[in-house]
C-alpha positions as CSV (number, residue, x, y, z in Angstrom):
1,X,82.3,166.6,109.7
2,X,79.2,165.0,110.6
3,X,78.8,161.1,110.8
4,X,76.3,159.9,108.2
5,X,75.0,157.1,106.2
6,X,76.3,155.6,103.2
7,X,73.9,155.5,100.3
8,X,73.0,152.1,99.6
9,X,74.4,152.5,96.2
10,X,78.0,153.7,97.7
11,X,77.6,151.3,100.2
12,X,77.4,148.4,97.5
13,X,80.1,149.9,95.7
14,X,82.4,149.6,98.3
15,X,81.3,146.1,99.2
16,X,82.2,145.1,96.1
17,X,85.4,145.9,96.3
18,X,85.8,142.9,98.5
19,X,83.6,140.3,96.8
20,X,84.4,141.3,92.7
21,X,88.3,141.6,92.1
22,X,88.4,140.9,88.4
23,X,86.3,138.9,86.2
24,X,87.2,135.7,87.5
25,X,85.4,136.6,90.5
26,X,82.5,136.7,89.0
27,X,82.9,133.8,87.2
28,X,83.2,132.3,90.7
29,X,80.5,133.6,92.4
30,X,78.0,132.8,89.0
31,X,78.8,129.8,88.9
32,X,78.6,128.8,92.6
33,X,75.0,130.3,92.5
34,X,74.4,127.4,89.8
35,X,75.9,124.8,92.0
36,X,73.6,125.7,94.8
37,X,70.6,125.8,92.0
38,X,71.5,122.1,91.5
39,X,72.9,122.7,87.8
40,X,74.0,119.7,85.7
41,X,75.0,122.0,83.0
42,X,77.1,125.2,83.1
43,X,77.9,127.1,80.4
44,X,79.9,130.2,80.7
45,X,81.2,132.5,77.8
46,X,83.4,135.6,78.0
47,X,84.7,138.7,75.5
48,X,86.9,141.2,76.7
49,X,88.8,138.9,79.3
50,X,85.2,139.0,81.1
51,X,85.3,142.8,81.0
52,X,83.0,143.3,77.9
53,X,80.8,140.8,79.1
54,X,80.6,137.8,81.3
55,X,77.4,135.0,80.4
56,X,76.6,132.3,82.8
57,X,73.7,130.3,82.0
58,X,73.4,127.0,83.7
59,X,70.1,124.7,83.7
60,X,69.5,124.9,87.9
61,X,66.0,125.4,90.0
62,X,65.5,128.6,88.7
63,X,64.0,131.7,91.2
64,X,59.9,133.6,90.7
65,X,59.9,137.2,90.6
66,X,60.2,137.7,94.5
67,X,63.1,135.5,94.8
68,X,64.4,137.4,91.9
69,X,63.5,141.0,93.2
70,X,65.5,140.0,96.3
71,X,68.0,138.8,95.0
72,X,69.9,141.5,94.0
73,X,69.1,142.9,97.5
74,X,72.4,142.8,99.8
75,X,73.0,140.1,102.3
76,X,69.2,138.4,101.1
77,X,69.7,134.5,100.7
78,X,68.5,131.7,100.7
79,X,71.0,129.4,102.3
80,X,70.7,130.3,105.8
81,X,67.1,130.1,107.3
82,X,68.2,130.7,110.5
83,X,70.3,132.8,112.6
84,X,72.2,129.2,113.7
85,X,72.6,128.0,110.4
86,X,76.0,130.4,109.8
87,X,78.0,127.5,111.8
88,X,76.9,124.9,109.6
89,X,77.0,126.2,105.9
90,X,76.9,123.8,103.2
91,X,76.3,125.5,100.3
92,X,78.9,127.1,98.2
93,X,77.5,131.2,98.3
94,X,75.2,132.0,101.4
95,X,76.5,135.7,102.5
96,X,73.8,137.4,100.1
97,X,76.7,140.1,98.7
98,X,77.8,138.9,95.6
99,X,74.4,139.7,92.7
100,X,73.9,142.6,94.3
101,X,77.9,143.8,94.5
102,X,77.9,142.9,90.4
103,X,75.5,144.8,89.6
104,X,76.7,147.7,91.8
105,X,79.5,147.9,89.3
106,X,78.0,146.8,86.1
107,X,75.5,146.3,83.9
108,X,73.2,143.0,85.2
109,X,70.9,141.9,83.4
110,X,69.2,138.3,85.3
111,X,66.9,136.0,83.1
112,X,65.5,132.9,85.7
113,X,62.5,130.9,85.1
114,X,61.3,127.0,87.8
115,X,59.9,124.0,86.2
116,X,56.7,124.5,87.0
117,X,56.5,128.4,86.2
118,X,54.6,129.2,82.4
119,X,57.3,132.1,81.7
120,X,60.6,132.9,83.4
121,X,60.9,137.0,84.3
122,X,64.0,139.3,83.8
123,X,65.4,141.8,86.1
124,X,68.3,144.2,85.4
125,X,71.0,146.3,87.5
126,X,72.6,149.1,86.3
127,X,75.6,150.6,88.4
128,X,73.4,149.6,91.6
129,X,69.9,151.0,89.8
130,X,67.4,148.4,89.8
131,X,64.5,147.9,87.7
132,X,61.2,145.8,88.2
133,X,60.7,142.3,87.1
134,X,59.3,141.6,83.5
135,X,58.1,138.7,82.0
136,X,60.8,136.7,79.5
137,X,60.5,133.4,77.6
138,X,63.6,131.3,78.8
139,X,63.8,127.4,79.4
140,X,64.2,126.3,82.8
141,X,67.5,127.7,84.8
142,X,69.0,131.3,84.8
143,X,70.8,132.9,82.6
144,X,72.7,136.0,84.3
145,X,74.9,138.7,81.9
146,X,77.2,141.1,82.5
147,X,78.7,143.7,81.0
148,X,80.5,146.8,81.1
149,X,82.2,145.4,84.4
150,X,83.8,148.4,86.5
151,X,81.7,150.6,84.2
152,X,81.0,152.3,87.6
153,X,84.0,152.3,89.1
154,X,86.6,153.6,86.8
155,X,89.3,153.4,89.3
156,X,88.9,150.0,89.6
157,X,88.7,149.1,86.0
158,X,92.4,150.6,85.9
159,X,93.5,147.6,87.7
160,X,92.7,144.9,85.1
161,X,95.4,143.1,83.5
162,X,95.2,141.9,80.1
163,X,92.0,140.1,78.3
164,X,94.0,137.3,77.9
165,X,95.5,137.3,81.5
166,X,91.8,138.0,82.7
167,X,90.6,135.0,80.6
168,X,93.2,132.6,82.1
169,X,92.2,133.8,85.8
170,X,88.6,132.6,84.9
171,X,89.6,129.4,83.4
172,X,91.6,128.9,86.5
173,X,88.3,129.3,88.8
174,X,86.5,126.9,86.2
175,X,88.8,124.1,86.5
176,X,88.7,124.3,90.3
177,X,85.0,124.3,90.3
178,X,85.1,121.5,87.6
179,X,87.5,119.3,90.1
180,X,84.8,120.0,93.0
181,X,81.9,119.0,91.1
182,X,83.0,116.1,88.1
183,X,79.6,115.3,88.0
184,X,78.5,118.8,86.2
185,X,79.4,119.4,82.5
186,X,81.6,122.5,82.0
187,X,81.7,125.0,79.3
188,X,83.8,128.0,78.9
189,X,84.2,130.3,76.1
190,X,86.7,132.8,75.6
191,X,85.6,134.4,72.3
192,X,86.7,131.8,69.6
193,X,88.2,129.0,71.9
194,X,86.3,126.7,74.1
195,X,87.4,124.4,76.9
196,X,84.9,121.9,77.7
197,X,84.7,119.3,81.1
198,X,82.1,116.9,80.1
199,X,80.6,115.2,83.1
200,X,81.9,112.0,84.8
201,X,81.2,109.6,87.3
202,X,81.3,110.3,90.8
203,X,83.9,107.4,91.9
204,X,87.6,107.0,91.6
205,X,87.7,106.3,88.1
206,X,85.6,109.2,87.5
207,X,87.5,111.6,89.3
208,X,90.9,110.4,87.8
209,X,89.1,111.3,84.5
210,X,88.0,114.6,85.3
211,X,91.8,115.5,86.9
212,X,93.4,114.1,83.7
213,X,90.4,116.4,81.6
214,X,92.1,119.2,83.7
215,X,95.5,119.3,84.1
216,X,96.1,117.0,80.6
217,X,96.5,113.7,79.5
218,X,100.3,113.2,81.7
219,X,98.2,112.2,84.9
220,X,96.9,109.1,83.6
221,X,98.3,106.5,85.3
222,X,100.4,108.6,87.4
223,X,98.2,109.8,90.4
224,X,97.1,107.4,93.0
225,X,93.4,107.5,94.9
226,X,93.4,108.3,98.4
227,X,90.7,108.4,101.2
228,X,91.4,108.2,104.8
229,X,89.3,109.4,108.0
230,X,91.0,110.3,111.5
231,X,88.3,111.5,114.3
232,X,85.8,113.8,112.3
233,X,88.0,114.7,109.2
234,X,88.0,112.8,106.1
235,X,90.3,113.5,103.2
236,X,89.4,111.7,99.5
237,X,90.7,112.7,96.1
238,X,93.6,111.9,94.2
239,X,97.4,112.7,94.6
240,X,100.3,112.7,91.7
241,X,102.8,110.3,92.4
242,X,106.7,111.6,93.2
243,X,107.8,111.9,89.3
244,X,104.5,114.0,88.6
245,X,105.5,117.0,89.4
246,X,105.0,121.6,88.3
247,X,107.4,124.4,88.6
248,X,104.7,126.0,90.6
249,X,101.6,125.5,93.1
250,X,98.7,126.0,90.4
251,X,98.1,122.1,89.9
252,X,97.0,122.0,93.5
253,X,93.5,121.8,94.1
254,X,92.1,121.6,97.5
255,X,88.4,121.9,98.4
256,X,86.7,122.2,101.8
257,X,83.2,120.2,102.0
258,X,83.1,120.9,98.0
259,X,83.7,124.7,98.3
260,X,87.3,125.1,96.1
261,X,90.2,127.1,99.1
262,X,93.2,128.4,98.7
263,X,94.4,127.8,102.2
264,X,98.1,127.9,103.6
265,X,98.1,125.2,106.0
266,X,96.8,122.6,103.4
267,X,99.1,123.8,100.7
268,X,102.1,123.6,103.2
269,X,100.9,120.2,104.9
270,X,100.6,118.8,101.3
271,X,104.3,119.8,100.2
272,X,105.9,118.8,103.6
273,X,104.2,115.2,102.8
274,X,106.7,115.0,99.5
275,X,109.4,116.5,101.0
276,X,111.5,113.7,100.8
277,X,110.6,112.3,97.5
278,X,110.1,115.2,95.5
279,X,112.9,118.2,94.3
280,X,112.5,121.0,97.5
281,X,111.9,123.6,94.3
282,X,109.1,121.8,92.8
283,X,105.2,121.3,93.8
284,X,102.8,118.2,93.6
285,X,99.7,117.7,91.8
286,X,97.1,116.8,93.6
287,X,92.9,117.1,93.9
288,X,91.7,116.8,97.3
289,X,88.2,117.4,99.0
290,X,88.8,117.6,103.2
291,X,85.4,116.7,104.7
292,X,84.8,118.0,108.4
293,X,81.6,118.1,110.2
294,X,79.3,121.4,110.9
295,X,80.7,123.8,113.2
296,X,84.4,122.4,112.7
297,X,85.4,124.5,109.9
298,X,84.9,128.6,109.3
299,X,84.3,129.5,106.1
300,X,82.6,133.1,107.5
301,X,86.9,134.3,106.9
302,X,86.7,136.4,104.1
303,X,83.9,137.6,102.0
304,X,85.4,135.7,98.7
305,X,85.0,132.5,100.5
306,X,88.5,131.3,99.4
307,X,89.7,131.4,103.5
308,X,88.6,129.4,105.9
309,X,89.4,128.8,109.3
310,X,90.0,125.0,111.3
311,X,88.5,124.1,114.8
312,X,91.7,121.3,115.0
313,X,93.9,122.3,112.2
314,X,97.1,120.0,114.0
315,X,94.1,116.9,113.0
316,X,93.9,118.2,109.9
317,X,97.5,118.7,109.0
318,X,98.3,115.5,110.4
319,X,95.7,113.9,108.5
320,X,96.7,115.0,105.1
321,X,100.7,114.7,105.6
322,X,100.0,110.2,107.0
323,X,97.3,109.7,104.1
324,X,99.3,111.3,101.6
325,X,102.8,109.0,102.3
326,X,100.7,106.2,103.1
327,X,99.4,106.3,99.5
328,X,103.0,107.5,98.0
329,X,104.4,104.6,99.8
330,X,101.5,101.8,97.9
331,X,102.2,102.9,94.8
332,X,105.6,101.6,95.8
333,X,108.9,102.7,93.3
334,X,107.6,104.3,89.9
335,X,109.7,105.2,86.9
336,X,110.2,108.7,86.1
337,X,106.8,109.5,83.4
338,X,108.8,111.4,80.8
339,X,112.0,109.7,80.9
340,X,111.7,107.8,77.3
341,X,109.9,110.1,75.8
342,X,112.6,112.8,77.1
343,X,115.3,110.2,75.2
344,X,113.0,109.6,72.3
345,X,112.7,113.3,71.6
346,X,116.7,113.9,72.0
347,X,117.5,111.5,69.6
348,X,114.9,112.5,67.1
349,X,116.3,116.2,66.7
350,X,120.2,114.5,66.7
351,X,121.9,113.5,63.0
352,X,122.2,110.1,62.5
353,X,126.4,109.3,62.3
354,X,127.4,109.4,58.8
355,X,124.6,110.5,57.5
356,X,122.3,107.7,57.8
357,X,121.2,104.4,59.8
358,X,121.8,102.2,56.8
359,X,125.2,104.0,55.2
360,X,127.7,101.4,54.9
361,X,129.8,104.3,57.3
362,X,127.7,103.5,59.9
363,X,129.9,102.7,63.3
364,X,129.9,98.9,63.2
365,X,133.3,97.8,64.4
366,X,133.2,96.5,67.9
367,X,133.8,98.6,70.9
368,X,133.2,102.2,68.7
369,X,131.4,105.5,70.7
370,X,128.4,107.5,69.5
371,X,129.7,111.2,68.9
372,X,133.3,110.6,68.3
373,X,135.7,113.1,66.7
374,X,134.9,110.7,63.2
375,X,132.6,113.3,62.5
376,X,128.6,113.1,62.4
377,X,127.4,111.9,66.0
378,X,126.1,113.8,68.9
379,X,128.1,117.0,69.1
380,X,127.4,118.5,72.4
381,X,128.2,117.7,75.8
382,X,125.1,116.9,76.7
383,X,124.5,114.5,74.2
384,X,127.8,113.1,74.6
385,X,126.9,112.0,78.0
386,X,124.7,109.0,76.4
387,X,127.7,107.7,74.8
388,X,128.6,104.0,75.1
389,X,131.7,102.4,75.1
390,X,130.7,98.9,73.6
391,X,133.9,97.1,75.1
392,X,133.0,98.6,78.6
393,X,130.0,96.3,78.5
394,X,130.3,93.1,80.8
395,X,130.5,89.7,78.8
396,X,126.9,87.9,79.0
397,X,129.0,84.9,80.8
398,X,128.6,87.6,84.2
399,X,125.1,86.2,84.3
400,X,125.2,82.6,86.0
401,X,122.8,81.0,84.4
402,X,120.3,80.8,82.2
403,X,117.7,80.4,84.4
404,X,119.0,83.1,87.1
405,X,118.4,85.3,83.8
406,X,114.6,84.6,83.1
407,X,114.2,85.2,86.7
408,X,115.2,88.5,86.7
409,X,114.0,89.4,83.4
410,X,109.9,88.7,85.1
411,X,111.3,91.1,88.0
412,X,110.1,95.0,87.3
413,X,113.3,96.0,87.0
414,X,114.5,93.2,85.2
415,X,118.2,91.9,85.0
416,X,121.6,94.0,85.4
417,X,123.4,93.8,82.0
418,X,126.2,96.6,82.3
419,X,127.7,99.0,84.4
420,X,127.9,102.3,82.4
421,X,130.5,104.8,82.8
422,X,130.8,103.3,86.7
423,X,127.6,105.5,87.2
424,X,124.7,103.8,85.7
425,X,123.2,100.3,85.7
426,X,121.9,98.7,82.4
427,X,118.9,96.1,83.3
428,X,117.4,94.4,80.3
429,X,113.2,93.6,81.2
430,X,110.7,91.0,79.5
431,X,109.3,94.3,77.4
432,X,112.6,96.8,77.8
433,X,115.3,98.5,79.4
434,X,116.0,100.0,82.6
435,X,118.6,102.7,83.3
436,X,119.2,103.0,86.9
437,X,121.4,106.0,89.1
438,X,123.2,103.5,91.2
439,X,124.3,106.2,93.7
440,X,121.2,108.2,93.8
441,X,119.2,104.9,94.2
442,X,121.3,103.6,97.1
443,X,121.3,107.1,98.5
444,X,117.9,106.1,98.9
445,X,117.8,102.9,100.4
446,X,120.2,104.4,103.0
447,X,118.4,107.3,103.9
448,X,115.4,105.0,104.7
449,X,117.0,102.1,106.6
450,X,118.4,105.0,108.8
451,X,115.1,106.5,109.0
452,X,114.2,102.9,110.5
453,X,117.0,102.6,112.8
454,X,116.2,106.0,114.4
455,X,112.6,105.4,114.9
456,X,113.2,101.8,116.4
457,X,116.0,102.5,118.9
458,X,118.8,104.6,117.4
459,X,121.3,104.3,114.9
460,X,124.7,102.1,115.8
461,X,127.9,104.0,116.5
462,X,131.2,102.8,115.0
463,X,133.5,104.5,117.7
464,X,137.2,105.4,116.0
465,X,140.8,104.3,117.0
466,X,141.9,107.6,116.5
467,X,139.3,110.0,116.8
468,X,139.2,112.6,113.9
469,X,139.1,116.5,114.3
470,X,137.4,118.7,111.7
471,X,138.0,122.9,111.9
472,X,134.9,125.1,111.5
473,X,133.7,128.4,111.3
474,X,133.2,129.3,114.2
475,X,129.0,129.7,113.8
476,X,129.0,126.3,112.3
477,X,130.3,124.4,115.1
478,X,128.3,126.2,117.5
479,X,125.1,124.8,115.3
480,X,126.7,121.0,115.1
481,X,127.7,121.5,118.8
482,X,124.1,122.4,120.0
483,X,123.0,119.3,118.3
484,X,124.8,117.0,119.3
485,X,122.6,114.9,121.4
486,X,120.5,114.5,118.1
487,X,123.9,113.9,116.3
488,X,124.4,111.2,118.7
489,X,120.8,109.3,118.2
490,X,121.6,109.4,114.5
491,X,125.0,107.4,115.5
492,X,127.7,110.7,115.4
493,X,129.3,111.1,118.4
494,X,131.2,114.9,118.3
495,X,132.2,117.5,120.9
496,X,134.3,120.4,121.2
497,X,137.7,120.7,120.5
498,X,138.9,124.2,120.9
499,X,137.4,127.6,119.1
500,X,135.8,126.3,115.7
501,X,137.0,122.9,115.9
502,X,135.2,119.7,116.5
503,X,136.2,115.9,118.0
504,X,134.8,113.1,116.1
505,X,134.2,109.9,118.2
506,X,132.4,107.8,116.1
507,X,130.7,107.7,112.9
508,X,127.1,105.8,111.7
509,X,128.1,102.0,111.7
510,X,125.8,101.1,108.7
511,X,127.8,103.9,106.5
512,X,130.9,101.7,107.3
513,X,134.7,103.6,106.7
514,X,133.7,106.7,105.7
515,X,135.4,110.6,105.9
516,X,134.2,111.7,109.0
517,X,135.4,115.3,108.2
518,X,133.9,115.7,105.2
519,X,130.4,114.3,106.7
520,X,130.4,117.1,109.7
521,X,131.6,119.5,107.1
522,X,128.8,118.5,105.1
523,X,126.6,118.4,108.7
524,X,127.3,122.0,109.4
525,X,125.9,123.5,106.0
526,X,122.7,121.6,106.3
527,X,122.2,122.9,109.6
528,X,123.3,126.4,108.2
529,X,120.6,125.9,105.8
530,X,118.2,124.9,108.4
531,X,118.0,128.1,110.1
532,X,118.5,130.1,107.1
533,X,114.8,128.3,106.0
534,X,113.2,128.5,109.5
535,X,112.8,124.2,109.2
536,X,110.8,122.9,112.0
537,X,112.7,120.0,114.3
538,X,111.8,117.0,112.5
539,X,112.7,118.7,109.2
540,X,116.2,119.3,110.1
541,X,116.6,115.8,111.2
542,X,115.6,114.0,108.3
543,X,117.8,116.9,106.3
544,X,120.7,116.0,108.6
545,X,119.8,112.0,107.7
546,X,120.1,112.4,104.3
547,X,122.7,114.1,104.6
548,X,124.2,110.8,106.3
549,X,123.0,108.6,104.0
550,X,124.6,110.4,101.0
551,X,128.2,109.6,102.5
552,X,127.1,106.1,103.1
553,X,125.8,105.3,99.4
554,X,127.5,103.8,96.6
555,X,129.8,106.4,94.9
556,X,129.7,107.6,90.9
557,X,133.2,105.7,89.8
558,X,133.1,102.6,91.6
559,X,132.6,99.6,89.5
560,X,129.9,97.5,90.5
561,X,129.8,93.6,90.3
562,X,126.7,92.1,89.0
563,X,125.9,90.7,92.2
564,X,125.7,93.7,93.8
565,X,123.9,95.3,90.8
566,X,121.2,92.8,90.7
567,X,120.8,93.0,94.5
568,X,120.5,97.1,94.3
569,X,118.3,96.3,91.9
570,X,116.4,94.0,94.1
571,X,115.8,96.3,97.0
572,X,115.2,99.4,94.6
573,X,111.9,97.2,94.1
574,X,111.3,96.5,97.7
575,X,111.3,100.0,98.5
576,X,108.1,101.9,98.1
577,X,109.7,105.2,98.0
578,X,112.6,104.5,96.1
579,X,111.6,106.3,92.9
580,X,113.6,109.1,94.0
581,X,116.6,110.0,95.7
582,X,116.7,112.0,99.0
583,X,117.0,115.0,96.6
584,X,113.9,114.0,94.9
585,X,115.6,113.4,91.3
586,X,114.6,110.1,89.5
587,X,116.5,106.8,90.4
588,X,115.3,105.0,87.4
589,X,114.2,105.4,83.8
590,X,112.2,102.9,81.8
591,X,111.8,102.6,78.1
592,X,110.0,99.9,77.0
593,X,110.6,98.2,73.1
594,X,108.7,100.4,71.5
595,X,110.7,103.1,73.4
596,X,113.8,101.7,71.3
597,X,111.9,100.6,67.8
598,X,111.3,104.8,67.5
599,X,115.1,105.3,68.7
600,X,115.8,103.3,65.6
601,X,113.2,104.4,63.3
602,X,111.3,100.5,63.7
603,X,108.1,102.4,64.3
């Protein structure tokens, strides 16, 4: 066959195949046209998932019939003047493809009018057919519909989901934009529900207010501000703090010079900078804006704009990952968010013993349980696991004195009180109570003093009397074999001993008597998990450290003294990241009094 020109009207259809994927991609490139208009005020409404119809009108500059006519004309724009001004974009649209790939597949109908103009004019697209402008009465700004979307293009229109899954995909694009621009007022409606962003400040406090108008009223007072600068990157947003944290990525929300990205390399540096204080199966919240200069980021990747390419990503990554800790690490140890309301809830929905707080059955003899076989209580195992054995409790003369008492009841995590079930540590505060995972915490504490031993010169070895051999599989010693050297920096001195067995020389000194066996045992499945996860070097030594500092920590069924439960409370305060273990499960949970007065039905 003969080669031959595309139509312009196949050629547009085909082009929008790249720039409109569903409705929310119009919604995205609408409303990014009304951020580069200078809109204050967006409004966008939907029927059909966006399908039906999609309405954007925002309140920007506006456009005169030639701007208008060209509009709709493929790759005509008004961000680049220049054929040098691609390397330095800094508006959100500027490839001139998305009006007129709408319209190629739709019904558009565009209604624009400037400040200065006595009427705006209307112009409409139909399946790529364009008509001339007309005059239309319209207050300042542009009001764009559009309808019948993929009325062209059946095939494509096959592809939708649902309206409602359509409609969440565009309220997905709207809170992204409404993160990268606070200082705009948002509307979306979907039919008979509206979500609304009213407009904040441009400063820290306005941006935390916009993130908690977002992603819900949990983030107050659990994200922390950040803003750093290394060469010519600057990073500035806010980041959730270790407890905050979403089954998924969709509460990450990263922008590029203002333009929302969805972009590997940030997602991954972000996660690898809480990989030590947050669960490996869970993702942060976070809004952050990256700020590079002109020609040091390419956002020419992909014609949705949602790509975009680094000069110096290693600067970039490295960026995020430092200012990220270094702002986990200020906040210093938090208390997991939901931990009394969690409690709070639990005991609401379980029967009061003996039918009542105020029967004269209640359990009021000293040293009775919650859920015993008396009948009533907390039936299930889970619940059972919150019972109290009154006569386990230490007697108050454990405490020296009364002053030692107010001291530590001013201290955040006030004074130890009990030992419960050898696992957990009861600390009464000046306005509550503070449960405390005494293993997971030290586990903790460990893993970092390690971490500081290693970066300053090495971890001390506590070489045997009788060295101690471990068997393998075969594969496993190999993997604890090749790294031994790093083994040895981290204070574990092993080498071969025969097919699948392993010599143990010495152990960590600061984990004291320990079982060596079980720790290389332990050793080899981390490095097993490793490879199986492709981890890069460092990752596998701070796995191979925590796994280190879980022998050396306090064990679930020792007794503590109070002492050593005021001291572990002590440095569980002194340690920024102590919040959560090395597993990234809470350490700590605070209720406050009014915590308890709804435990008891006072409030």
């Amino acid at each position: 066959m003969p080669v031959r020109l595309l139509s312009d009207v196949v050629a547009n259809r085909i082009a929008a195949g790249e720039v409109v994927e569903r409705p929310a991609s119009v919604v995205k490139e609408l409303a990014e046209n009304a951020l580069d208009a200078g809109a204050r005020r967006i409004e966008i409404a939907l029927d059909g998932g966006g399908a039906r119809l999609i309405r954007v009108v925002d309140d920007g500059c506006g456009m005169d019939a030639e701007d208008l006519t060209l509009a709709v004309e493929r790759f005509a724009t008004s961000k680049i003047s220049s054929d040098d001004d691609l390397a330095g974009v800094a508006t959100m649209g500027f490839r001139g493809e998305a009006l007129p790939s709408i319209g190629a597949v739709s019904r558009l109908a565009i209604e624009t009018r400037t400040a200065d103009a006595p009427h705006g004019w209307r112009l409409t697209v139909e399946a790529g057919a364009k008509s001339a402008p007309e005059p239309a009465a319209l207050r300042k700004g542009t009001r764009i519909e559009v309808r019948d979307l993929f009325f062209a293009t059946p095939a494509r229109a096959k592809f939708l989901k649902s309206d409602r899954a359509e409609a969440q995909a565009a309220a997905d694009v709207v809170r992204r934009l409404a993160l990268s621009a606070p200082t705009v007022d948002w509307t979306l409606v979907v039919e008979d529900r509206t979500l609304r962003f009213p407009a904040v400040a441009d400063d820290d406090a306005g941006r935390a207010e916009r993130l908690a108008q977002v992603l819900g009223a949990e983030t107050a007072g659990a994200v922390a501000p950040v803003e750093a600068r290394r060469g010519h990157a600057m990073v500035a947003g806010h980041i959730g703090l270790a407890h905050l944290h979403r089954a998924g990525s969709s509460a990450i929300h990263l922008s590029v010079n203002g333009r929302p990205v969805r972009d590997r390399l940030l997602v991954g540096a972000l996660k690898a900078a809480y990989q030590d204080v947050m669960p490996r199966d869970r993702w942060p919240v976070a809004a952050l804006d990256i700020r590079v200069g002109a020609g040091e980021v390419d956002v020419n990747v992909h014609p949705t704009k949602a790509e975009v390419r680094f000069r110096d990503p290693g600067l970039i990554r490295g960026l995020l990952i430092s200012t990220v800790r270094a702002a986990l690490a200020d906040s210093g140890p938090q208390p997991y968010a939901a931990g009394g309301a969690e409690i709070a809830r639990f005991v609401a929905r379980a029967p009061y013993p003996h039918g009542g707080v105020h029967g004269p059955e209640t359990q009021s003899r000293p040293g009775a349980r919650w859920g015993g076989s008396s009948g009533g209580g907390f039936a299930s195992p889970a619940q059972a696991a919150f019972a109290v054995d009154l006569m386990d409790l230490p007697p108050a003369a454990n405490v020296a004195d009364n002053a030692a008492l107010d001291d530590g009841l001013a201290r955040p995590l006030g004074a130890a009180k009990a030992h419960l079930h050898a696992t957990y540590v009861l600390a009464e505060t000046s306005d509550g109570v503070v449960l405390v995972d005494a293993h997971a915490a030290h586990e903790r504490l460990t893993y970092e003093e390690l971490k500081r031993l290693r970066a300053r010169s090495g971890v001390p070895r506590q070489e045997l009397l009788v060295p101690d051999v471990v068997d393998l599989d075969p594969a496993d010693a190999e993997r604890v074999l090749a790294a031994a050297d790093d083994l040895l920096a981290l204070g574990l001195a092993v080498e071969p001993f025969g097919a699948g067995a392993i010599l143990i020389r010495a152990t960590p000194a600061p984990l004291g008597p320990c079982d060596a066996a079980a720790l290389v045992r332990d050793l080899a499945e981390t490095l097993r998990e490793s490879v199986a996860e492709s981890a890069p070097f460092a990752r596998k030594l701070d796995l191979i450290l925590a796994t280190v500092a879980c022998h050396g920590s306090v064990r679930a069924g020792r007794r503590l003294k109070p002492d050593e439960m005021n001291a572990l409370l002590r440095a569980i305060e002194a340690e920024p990241a102590a919040s959560t273990c090395n597993h990234g499960r809470p350490t700590f949970v605070r209720l406050s009094v009014g915590d308890l007065e709804k435990l008891f039905g006072r409030r």
